[in-house]
Each structure stands twice: as C-alpha cells, then as structure tokens.
N, C-alpha and C positions, 0 to 999 in steps of 0.2 A: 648380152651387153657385157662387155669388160672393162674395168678399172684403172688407171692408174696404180701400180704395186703389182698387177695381176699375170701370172707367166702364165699365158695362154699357149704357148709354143708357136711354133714356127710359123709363118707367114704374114699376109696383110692384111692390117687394119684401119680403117678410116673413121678417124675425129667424127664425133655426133654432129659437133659445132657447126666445125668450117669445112668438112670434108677431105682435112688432109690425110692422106696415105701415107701408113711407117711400115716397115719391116722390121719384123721382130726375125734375129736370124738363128737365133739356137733356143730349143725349149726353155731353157732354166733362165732368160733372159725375163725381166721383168717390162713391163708396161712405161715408158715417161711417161708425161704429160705431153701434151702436142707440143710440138713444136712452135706451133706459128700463132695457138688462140691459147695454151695454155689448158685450155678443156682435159679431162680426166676420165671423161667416158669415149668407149670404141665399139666398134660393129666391125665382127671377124667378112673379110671379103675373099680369101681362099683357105 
C-alpha cells in the first residue's frame, strides 16, 4: 500500500476508496491525493 507523499515510481495506481486510477510518470514524482475522493491511500496496478 502507498501514501499520499509516497514516490513509488513510475506507473498506475488505484485510490483504495473510489478506485480511481492516476499515473505517476517519473520516479521522483510524489503520490497526490485522489483526485476525485481525496483518499490517501493507493494499491500499485503495474
């Protein structure tokens, strides 16, 4: 599970919440918050 704050690197993750999908596009990028619920936790999908 990852964080909000959290540079997981590259790829997609989807909100615990609501199931939205973001792309993180370069490692050193950091984690938002969802978009859409605001939630702070993520589950890496590639």
């Amino acid at each position: 599970m990852y964080k909000t704050g959290d540079k997981p690197g590259k790829g997609e993750y989807q909100c615990y919440n609501c199931r939205t999908v973001i792309r993180v596009e370069k490692d050193e990028d950091a984690l938002p918050p969802c978009p859409k619920c605001g939630c702070e936790k993520f589950i890496k999908l590639n």
